[in-house]
C-alpha positions in Angstrom: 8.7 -21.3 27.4 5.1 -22.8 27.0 3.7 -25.6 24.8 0.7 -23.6 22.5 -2.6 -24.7 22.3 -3.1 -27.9 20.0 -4.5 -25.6 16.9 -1.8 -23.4 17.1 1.1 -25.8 16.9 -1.3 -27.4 13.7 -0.4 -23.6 12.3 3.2 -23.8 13.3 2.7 -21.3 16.6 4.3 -24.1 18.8 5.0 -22.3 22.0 4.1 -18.9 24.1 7.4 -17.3 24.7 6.4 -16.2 28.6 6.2 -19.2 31.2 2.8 -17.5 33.2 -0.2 -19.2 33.3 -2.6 -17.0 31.3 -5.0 -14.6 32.4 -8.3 -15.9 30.3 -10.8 -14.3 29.8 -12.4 -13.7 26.0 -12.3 -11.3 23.4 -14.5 -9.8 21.3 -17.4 -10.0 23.5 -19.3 -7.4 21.7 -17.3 -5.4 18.5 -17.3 -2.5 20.3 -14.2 -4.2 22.8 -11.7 -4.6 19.9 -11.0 -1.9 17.6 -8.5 -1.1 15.1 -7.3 1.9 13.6 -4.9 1.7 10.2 -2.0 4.1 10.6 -2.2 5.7 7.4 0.5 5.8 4.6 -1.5 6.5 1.6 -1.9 10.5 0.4 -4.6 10.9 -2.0 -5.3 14.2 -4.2 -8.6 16.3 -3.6 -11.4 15.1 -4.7 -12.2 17.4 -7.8 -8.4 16.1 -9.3 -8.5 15.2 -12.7 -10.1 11.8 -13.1 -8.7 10.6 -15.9 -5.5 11.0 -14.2 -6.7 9.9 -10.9 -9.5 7.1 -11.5 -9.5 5.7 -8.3 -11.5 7.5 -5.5 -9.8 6.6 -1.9 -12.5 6.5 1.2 -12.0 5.8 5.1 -14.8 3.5 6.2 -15.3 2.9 9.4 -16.7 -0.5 10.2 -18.6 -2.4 12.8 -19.3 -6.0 12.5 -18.2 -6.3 9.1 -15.9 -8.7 7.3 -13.6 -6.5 5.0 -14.6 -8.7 2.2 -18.1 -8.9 2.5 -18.0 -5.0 3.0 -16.2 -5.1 -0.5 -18.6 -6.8 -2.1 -21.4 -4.9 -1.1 -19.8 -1.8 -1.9 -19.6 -3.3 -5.2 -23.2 -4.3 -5.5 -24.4 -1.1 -4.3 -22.6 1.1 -6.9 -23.4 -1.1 -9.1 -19.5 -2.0 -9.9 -17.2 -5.2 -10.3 -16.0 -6.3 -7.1 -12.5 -6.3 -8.9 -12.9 -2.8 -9.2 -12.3 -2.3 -5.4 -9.3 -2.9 -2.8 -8.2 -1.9 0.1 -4.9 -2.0 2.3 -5.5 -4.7 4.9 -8.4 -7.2 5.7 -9.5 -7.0 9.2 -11.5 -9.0 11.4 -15.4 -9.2 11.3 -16.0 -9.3 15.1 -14.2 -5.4 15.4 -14.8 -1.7 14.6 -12.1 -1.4 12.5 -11.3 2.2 10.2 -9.8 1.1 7.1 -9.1 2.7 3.5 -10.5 1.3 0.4 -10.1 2.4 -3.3 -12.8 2.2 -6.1 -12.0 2.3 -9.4 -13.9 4.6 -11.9 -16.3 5.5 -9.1 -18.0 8.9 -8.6 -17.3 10.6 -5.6 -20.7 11.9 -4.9 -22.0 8.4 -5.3 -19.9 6.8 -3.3 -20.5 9.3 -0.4 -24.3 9.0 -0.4 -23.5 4.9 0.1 -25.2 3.9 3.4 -25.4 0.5 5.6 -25.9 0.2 8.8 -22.8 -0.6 10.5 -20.6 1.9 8.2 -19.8 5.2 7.8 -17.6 6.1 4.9 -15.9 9.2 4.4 -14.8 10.1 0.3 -10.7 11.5 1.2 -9.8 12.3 -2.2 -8.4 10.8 -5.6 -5.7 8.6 -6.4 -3.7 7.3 -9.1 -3.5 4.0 -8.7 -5.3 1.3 -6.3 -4.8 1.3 -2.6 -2.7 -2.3 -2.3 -2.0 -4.4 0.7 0.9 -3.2 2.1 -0.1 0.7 1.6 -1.0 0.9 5.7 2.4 1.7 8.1 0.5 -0.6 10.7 -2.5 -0.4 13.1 -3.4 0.8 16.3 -5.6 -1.3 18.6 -7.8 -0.8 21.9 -8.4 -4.0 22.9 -10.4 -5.1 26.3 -10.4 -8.7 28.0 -13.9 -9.8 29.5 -14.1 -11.8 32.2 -10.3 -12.3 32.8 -10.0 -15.5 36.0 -6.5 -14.5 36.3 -6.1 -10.7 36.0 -3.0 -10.8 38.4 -0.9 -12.3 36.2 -0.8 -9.3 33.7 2.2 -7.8 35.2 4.5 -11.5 35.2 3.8 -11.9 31.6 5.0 -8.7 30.9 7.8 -9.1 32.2 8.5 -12.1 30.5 7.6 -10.2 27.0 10.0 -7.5 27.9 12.8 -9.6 28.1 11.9 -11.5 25.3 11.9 -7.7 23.5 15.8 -7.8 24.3 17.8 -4.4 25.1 14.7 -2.5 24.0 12.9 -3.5 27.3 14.7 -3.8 29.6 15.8 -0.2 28.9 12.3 1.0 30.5 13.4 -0.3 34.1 11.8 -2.2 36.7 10.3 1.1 38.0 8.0 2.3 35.5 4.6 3.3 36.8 1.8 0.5 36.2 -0.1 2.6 33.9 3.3 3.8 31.1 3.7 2.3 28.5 6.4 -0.3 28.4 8.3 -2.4 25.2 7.6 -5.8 25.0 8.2 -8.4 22.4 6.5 -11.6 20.9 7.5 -13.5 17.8 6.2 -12.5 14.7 4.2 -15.3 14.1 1.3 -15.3 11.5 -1.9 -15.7 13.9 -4.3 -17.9 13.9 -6.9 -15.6 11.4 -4.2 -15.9 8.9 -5.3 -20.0 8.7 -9.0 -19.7 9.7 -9.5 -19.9 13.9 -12.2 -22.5 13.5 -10.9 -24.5 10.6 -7.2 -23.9 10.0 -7.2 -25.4 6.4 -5.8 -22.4 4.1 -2.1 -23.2 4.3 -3.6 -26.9 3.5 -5.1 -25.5 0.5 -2.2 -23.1 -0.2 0.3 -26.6 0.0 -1.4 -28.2 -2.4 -1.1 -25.3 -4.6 2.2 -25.2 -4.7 2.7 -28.9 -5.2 0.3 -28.1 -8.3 -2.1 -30.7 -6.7 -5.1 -28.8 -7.8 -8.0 -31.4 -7.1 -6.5 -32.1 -3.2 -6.4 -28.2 -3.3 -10.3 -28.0 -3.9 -11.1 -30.6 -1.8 -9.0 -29.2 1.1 -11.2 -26.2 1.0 -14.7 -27.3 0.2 -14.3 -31.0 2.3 -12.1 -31.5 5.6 -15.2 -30.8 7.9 -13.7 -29.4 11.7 -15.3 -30.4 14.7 -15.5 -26.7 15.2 -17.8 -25.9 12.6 -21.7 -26.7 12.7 -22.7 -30.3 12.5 -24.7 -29.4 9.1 -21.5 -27.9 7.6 -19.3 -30.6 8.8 -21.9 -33.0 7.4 -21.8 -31.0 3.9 -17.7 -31.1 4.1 -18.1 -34.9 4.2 -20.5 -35.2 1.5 -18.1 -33.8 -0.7 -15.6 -36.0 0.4 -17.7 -38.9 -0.3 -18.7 -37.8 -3.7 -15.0 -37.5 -4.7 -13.9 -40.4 -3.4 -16.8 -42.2 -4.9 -19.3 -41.3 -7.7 -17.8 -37.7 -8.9 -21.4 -36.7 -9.1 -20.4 -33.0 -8.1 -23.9 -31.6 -8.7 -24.8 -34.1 -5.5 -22.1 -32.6 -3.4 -22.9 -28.9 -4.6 -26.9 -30.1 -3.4 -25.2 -31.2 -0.1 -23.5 -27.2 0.7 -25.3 -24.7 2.6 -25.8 -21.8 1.1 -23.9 -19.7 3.3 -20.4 -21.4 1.5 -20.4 -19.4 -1.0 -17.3 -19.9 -2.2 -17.3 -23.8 -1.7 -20.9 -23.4 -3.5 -18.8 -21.4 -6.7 -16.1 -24.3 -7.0 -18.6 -26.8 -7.6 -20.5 -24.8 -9.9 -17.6 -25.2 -11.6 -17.1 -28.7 -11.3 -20.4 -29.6 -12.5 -20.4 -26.7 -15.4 -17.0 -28.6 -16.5 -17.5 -32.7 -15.7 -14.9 -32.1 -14.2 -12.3 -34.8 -13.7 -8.8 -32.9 -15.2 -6.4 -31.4 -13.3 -7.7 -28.0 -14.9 -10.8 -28.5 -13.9 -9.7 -28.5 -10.9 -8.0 -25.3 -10.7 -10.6 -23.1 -12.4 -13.0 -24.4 -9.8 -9.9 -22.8 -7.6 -9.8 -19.5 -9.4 -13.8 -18.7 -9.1 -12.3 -17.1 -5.9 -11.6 -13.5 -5.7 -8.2 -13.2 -6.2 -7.1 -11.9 -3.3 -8.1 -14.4 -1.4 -6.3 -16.9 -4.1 -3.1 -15.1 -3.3 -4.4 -15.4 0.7 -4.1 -19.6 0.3 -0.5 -19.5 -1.6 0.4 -16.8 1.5 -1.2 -19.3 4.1 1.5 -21.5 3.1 4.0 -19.5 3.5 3.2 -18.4 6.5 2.9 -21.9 7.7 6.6 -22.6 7.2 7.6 -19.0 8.0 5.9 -20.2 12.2 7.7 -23.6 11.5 11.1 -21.5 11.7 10.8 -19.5 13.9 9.2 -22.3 16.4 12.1 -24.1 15.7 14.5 -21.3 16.3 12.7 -21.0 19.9 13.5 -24.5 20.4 17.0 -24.1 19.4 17.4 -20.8 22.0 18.4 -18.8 19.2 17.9 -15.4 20.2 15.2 -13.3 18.2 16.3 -9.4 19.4 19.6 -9.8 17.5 21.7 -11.7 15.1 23.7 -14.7 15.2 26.4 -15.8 12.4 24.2 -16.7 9.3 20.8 -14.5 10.2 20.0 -12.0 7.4 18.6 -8.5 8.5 16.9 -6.1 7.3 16.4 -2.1 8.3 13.9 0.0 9.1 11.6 2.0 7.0 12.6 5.4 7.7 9.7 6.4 5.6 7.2 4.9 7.4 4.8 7.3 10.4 6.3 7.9 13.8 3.6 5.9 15.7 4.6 3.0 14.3 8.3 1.3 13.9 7.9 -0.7 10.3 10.7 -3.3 8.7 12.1 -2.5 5.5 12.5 -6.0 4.0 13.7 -4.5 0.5 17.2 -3.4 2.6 18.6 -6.1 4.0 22.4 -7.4 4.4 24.0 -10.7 5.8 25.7 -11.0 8.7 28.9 -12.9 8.9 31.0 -13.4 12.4 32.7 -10.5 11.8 30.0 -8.1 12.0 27.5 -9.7 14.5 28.2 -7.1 17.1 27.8 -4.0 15.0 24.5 -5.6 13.8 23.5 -5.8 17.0 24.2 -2.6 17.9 21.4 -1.6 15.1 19.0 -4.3 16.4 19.0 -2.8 20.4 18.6 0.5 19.0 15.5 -0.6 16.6 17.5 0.1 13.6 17.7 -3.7 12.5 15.7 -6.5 12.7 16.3 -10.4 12.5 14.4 -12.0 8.9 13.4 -14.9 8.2 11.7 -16.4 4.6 8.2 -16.3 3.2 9.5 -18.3 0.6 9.0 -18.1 -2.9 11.0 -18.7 -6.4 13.0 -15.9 -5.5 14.3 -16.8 -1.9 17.9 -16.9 -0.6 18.6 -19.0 2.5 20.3 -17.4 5.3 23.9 -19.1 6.3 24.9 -21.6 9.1 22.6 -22.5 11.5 19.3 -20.2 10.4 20.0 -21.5 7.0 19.8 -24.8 8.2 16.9 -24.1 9.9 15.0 -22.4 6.8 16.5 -25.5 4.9 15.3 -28.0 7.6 11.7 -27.1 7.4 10.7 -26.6 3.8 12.7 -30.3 3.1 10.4 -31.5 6.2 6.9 -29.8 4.4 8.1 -30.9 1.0 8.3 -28.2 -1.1 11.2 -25.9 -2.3 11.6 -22.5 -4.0 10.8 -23.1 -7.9 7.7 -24.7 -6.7 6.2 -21.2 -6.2 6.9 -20.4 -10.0 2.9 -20.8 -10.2 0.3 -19.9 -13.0 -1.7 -16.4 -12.7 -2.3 -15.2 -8.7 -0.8 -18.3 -7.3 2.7 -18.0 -8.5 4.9 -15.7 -5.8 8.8 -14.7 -5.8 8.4 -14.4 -1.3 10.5 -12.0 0.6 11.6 -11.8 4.1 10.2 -11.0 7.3 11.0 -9.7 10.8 11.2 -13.0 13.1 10.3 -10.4 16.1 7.8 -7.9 16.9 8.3 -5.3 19.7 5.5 -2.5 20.4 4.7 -0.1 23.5 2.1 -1.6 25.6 -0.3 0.3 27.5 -2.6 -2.5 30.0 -5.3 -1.0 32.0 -7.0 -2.4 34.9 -10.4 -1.9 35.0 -11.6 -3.2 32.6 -8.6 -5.1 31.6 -7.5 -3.6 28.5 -4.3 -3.5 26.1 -3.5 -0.2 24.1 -0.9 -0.9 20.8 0.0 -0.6 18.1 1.7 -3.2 15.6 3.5 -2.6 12.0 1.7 -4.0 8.7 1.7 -7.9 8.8 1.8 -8.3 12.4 -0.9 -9.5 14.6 -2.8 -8.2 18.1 -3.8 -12.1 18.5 0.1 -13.0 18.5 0.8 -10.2 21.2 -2.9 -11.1 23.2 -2.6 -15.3 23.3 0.6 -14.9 25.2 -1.7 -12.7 28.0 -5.0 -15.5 27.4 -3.3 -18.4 26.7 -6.8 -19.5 25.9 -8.0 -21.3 23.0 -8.0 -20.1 19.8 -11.4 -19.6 18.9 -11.7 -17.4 22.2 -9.3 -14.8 20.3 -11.5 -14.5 17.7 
């Protein structure tokens, strides 16, 4: 087991579970070298379905170079429609071609077919009911290739390592599989490095100070805190804003100091300076000028934060993630869910005293089970002996606890639970180096990739 790269352990990601060097190399090099496919779980009804029953037209966009939110919001602009009006199942990553769904509500068919950018192509599937949600995808499927790899030997020693992290379920494939098979492998199911911002890892900051109700420290975690990683004119706006706050609380100076390319730093300070602000309200309406997914994305941030906390520390610990030990809570698999893809039902779950770790097991090497842990929130029940303690450990170490969730409007969150361990059926090629996967809802391709890279951050896009 591996120390992680400075950034990740900021995010909780403290180790790499296999002991190889990493290959290197970079990702993304053009769009075209990561791509990512939604495993669709989402059946609309045709097109010409009533619409007052079935407001919500459901299209499959197919998207190069585009971040899933600014793709929203010039849907939005382009049929002339709230932004609100529009969701979709999972937000991707810009530097990609990624096929995802999206819903629009109260939209015309025909006129959301004859949308064109460049970059897209979107394709009208039907009508539905309701609005696609997060968590209306079984998964993803990727095609991912690795440019300039130093180390492209090394492939087949991490893989090894990742199958026997992935417990009974690889090492059932056998050491004689043929190079080009696919073979199981397992990584923790950390939250990746996207999920905090790979340049500027602030939003569980933000999402913290959300939950401790600090509104102003919330704002000022996202608009100040400039990162050595970012631009010297954006780091220099960042600590404008600090100085203002710290000093004058002339907000219409600090708003003067942002590029326009922040837009949403740009709208919290509009804010500030429409209100004088200087009340803890102030503070979070400046917060709530953001879409409000992405003001559900900071409160998530954070509990992802602690959610990479446990399960580092249950690395550290050698607590094994492939099967259950007295205390763990499990949960069962979504027998609903595509076969291309093995998905965690978190809504069925059961404790597991001594009595019935080896029957639980039994379910876990078999892919019927899976080891939880918390994304905590008001509604979260600790798992016993030593995971509880763990769980326990953590949050009293971050300084926050369960009711602290109970939060106004798109903050507030009850958590759930979520598989500690992520096991998929890797295909690698050779030339060019390439990974072939695919991953259940939630989980990330950066979380499986950084254990072949073990680069930095910011080279996993």
């Amino acid at each position: 087991m591996r120390e992680a790269e400075p950034v990740e352990r900021a995010v909780g990601m403290e180790y790499y579970v296999s002991d190889a060097a990493g290959v290197g190399g970079r990702l993304r090099a053009e769009p075209e070298d990561f791509r990512v496919t939604e495993i669709e779980a989402f059946e609309p009804e045709p097109v010409d379905a009533d619409p007052g029953a079935y407001p919500h037209v459901l299209l499959r966009a197919t998207l190069t170079g585009w971040d899933t939110n600014d793709f929203a919001s010039a849907l939005s602009n382009a049929l002339e429609s709230s932004r609100e009006r529009i969701s979709w199942a999972g937000t991707k990553d810009k530097h990609a071609v990624t096929t995802q769904l999206f819903s629009v509500a109260d939209a015309d068919p025909e006129t959301v077919a004859d949308v064109t950018f460049s970059d897209a192509d979107i394709d009208v599937l039907g009508r539905t009911g309701r609005p696609i949600f997060f968590g209306d995808l079984a998964g993803n499927a990727f095609e991912v290739t690795v440019r300039d790899p130093e180390r492209p030997e090394l492939v087949d020693a991490i893989t090894d390592d990742l199958r026997a992290f992935a417990g009974a379920a690889g090492a059932n494939e056998g050491d004689d599989t043929p190079a080009d098979d696919p073979v199981t492998v397992g990584v923790p199911n950390y939250f990746g490095q996207q999920r905090f911002g790979s340049h500027r890892p602030i939003t569980h900051e933000v999402g913290l100070e959300v939950v401790r109700e600090n509104w102003e420290d919330a704002v000022l975690a996202y608009v100040g805190r400039p990162s050595e990683r970012e631009p010297e004119e954006t780091q220099a706006a960042r600590a404008r804003v600090e100085e203002v706050a710290a000093g004058s609380r002339d907000w219409q100076a600090a708003l003067d100091a942002l590029p326009g390319y922040l837009n949403y730093e740009r709208a919290m300070l509009h804010e500030l300076v429409d209100r004088d602000a200087d009340e803890p309200e102030d503070f979070r309406a400046a917060l709530e000028t953001m879409p409000s997914n992405l003001q559900q994305l900071v409160v998530n941030a954070a509990q992802s934060y602690v959610f990479n906390r446990v399960l580092s520390e249950r690395l550290a610990r050698g607590l094994p993630f492939d099967r259950p030990v007295a205390g763990d809570v499990v949960c069962f698999t979504d027998s609903d869910a595509p076969p291309e893809v093995t998905v965690p039902d978190t809504d069925r779950r059961q404790r597991v005293d001594a009595d019935r770790v080896d029957t639980v097991t039994r379910h876990c090497e078999r892919g019927r089970a899976f080891v939880t842990a918390p994304l905590v929130g008001t509604e979260t029940e600790f798992g016993d002996d030593e995971p509880g303690e763990i769980e326990r450990e953590i949050l009293s170490d971050v300084g926050i606890e369960p009711a602290d969730f109970d939060l106004p409007g798109e903050f507030h969150s009850t958590g759930t639970r979520r598989a500690v361990l992520v096991r998929t059926d890797l295909t690698v090629g050779r030339d060019p180096l390439s990974f072939s996967f695919a991953l259940p809802k939630g989980s990330y391709a950066t979380v499986l990739l950084r254990e072949y890279l073990k680069a930095d951050p910011a080279d996993l896009g």
